[in-house]
C-alpha positions as CSV (number, residue, x, y, z in Angstrom):
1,X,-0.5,11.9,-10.2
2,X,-1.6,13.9,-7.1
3,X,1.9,15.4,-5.2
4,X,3.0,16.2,-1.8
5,X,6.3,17.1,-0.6
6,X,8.4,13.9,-1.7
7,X,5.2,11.6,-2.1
8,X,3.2,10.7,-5.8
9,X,0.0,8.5,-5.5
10,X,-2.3,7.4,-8.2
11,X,-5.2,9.7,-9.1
12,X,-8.7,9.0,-8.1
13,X,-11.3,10.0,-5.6
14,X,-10.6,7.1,-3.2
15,X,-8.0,6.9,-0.6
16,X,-4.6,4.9,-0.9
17,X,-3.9,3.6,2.7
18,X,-0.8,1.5,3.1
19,X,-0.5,-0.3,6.7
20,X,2.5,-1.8,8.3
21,X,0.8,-4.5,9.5
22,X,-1.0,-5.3,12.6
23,X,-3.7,-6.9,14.8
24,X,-7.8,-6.9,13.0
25,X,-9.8,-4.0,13.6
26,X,-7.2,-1.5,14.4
27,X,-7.3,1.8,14.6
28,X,-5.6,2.2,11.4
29,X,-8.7,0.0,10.0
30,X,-11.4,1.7,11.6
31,X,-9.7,4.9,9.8
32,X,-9.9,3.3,6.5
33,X,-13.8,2.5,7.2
34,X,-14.6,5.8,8.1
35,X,-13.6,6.8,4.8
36,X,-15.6,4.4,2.7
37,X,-18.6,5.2,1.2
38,X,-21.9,4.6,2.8
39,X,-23.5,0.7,2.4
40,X,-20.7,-0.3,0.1
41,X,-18.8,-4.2,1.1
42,X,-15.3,-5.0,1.9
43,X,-13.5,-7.2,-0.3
44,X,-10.8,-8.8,0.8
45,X,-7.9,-10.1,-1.9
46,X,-6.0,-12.6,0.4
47,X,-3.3,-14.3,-2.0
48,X,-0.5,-13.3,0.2
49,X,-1.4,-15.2,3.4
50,X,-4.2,-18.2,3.5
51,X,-7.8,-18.2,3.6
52,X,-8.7,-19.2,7.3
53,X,-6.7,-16.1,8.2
54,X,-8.3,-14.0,5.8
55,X,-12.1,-15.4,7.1
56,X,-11.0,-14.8,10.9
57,X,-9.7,-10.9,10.0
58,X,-13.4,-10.2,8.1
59,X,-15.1,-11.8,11.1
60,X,-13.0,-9.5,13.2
61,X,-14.0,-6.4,11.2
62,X,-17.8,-7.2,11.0
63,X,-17.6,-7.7,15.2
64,X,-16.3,-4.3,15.6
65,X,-19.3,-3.1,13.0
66,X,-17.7,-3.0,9.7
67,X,-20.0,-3.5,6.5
68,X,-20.3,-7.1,5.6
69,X,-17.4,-8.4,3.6
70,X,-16.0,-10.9,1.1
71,X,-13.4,-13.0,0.1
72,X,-12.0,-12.4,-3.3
73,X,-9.6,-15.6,-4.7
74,X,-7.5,-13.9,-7.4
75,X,-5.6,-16.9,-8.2
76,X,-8.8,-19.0,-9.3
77,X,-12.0,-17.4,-9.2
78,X,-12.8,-16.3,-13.7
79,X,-11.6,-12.3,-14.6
80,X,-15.1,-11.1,-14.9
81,X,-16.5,-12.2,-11.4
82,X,-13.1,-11.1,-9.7
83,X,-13.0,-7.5,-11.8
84,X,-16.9,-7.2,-10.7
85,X,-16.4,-8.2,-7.1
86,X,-13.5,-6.0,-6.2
87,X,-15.3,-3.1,-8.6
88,X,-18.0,-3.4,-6.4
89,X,-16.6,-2.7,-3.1
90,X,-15.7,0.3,-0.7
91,X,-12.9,-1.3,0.7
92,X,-10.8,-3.5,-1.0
93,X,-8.4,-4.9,1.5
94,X,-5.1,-6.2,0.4
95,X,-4.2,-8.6,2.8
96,X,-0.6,-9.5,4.7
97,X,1.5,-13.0,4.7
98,X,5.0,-14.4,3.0
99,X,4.0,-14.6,-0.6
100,X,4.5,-11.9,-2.0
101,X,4.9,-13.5,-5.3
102,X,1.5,-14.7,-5.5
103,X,0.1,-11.5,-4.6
104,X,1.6,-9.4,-6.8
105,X,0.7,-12.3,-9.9
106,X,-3.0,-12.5,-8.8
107,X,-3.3,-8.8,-8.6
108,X,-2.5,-7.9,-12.0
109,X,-5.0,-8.1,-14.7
110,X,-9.4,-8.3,-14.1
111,X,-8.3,-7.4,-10.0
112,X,-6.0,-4.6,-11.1
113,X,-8.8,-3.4,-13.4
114,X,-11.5,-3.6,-10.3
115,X,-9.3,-1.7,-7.8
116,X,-8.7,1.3,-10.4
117,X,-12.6,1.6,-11.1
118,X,-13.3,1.2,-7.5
119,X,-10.5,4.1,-6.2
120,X,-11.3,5.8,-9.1
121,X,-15.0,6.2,-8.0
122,X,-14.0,6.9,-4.2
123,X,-13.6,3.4,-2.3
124,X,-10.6,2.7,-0.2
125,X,-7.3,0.5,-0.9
126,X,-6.3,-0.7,2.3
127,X,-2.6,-2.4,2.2
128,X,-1.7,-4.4,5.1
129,X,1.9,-5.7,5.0
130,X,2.7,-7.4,1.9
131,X,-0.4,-5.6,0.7
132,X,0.8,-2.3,1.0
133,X,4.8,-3.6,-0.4
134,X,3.4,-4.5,-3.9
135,X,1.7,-1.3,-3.9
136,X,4.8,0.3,-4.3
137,X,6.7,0.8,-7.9
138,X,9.1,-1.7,-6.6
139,X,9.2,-4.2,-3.3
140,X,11.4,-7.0,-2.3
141,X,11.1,-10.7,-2.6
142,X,11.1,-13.1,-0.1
143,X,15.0,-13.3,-1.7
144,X,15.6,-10.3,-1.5
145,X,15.2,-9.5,-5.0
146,X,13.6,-5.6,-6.4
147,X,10.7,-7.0,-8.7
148,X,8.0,-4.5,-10.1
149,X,5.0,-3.6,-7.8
150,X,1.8,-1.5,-9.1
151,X,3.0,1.7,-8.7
152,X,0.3,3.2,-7.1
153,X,3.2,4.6,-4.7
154,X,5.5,6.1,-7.3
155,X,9.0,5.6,-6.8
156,X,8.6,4.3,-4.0
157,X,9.9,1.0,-2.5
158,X,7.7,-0.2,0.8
159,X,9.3,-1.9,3.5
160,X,6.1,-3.1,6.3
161,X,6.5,-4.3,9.7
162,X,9.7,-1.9,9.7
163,X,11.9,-1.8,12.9
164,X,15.0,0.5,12.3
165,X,17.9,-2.1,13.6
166,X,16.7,-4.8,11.4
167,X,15.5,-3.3,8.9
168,X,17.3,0.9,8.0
169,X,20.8,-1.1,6.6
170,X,18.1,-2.9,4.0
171,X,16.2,-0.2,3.2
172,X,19.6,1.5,2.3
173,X,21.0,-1.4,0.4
174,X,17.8,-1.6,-1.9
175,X,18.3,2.1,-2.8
176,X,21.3,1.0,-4.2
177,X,20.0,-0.7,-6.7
178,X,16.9,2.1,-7.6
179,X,18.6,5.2,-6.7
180,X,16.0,7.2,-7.9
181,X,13.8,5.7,-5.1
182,X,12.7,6.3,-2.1
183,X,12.3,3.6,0.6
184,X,9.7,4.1,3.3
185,X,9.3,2.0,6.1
186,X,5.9,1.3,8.3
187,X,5.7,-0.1,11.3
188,X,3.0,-2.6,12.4
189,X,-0.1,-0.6,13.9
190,X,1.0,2.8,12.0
191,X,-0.2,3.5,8.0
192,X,0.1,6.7,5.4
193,X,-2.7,7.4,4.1
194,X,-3.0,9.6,0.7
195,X,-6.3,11.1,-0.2
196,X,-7.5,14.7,0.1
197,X,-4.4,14.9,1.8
198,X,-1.8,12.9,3.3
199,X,-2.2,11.5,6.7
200,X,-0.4,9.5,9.6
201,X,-2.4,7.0,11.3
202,X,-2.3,4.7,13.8
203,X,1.3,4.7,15.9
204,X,2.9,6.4,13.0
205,X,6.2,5.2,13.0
206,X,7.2,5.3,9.9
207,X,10.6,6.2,7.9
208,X,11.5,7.4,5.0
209,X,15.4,7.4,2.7
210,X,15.9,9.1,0.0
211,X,18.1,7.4,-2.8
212,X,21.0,9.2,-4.0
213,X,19.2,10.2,-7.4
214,X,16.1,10.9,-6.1
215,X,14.1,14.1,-7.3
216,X,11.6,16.2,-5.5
217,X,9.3,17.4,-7.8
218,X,8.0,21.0,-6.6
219,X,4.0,21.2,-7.8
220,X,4.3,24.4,-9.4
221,X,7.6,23.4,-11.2
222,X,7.5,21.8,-14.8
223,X,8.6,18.6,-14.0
224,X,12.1,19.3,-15.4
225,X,12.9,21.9,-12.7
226,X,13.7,19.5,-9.8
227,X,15.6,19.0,-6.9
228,X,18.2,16.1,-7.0
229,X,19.4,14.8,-3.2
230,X,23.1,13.4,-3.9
231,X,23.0,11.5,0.1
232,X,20.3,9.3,1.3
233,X,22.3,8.9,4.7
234,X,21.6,12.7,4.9
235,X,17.9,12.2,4.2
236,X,16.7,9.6,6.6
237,X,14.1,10.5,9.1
238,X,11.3,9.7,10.5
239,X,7.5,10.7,10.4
């Protein structure tokens, strides 16, 4: 996996954009399109929220001169027209709203398989919200509960629409749990972006806590020469 400072993101060509969240056609989005390649679509994997939403935030994006897009229905459209749909785009959008759940489900499998040939090839993964929490390696339920995200964040747990009164003490408490973690928090209209390099967009308040366990990997380190950080309290900050 590429490696900056604390951060490991998936390897590929593409870019790995995770959003807090946010009105359509933001700046954070117009970002995202200026790094897709040439003439390719949008697809948009809306499982999280509902589809009227979904139609209105394409429509938003194609008014502000976005490539034409579609809508991609993980949770009933056949693996082979979902893999080749997502595949196919330059910008897969994984969209916000409260079920997580059935984002994370629909994802895994022929869409999973699409994204990783589509990144891998140079398009953009845009998370918005719950989008860019299952992204993580872990993310929390609408309980509260740590289930398993994709990973394409390692180690990290993703905490969108992050405001630090409501939202640090969780963050903490999660780390708890995965102390190996690290828990970053996005705020609506702000995203990191990992690429070429890593990147602040938008309003960029963002947040990061290190677990107690958690190791910083040095890039010209074997991976067994590490840093451990023994207080997250000591190791909050913002970006």
């Amino acid at each position: 996996m590429p490696r900056a400072n604390i951060f490991a993101w998936r390897d590929g060509a593409g870019w790995l954009v995770l959003s807090g969240g946010g009105e359509a056609a933001s700046e954070v989005e117009a970002l995202a399109l200026a790094k897709v390649p040439p003439g390719e679509p949008i697809a948009y994997v809306w499982a999280a929220g509902d589809i009227d939403h979904a139609d209105r935030h394409l429509a938003a994006l194609e008014d502000s001169g976005a490539p034409t897009g579609y809508l991609v229905d993980v949770q009933t459209e056949d693996d082979d027209t979902i893999r080749a749909r997502i595949s196919d785009a330059g910008l897969i959008i994984l969209g916000d709203g409260p079920e997580l759940g059935a984002l994370r489900g629909g994802i895994a499998g022929a869409a999973a398989d699409g994204m990783a040939t589509a990144y891998a090839r140079g398009s953009v993964i845009l998370g918005i919200g719950a989008g860019a929490a299952v992204l993580g390696a872990k993310y929390a339920g609408k309980d509260g509960t740590l289930r398993d995200g994709l990973g394409w964040l390692e180690h990290a747990i993703i905490v969108p629409h992050y405001e630090p009164a409501r939202d640090a003490a969780t963050i903490r408490a999660l780390l708890t749990q995965v102390p190996d973690a690290l828990g970053l928090g996005i705020a609506q209209d702000s995203a990191l972006a990992f690429g070429g390099a890593v990147e602040s967009w938008g309003e960029t308040e963002m947040s990061v806590t290190l677990g107690a366990a958690f190791k910083i990997i040095t890039p010209t380190a074997p991976e067994s020469e590490s840093e451990t950080v023994s207080d997250p309290d000591d190791d909050q900050g913002e970006l």
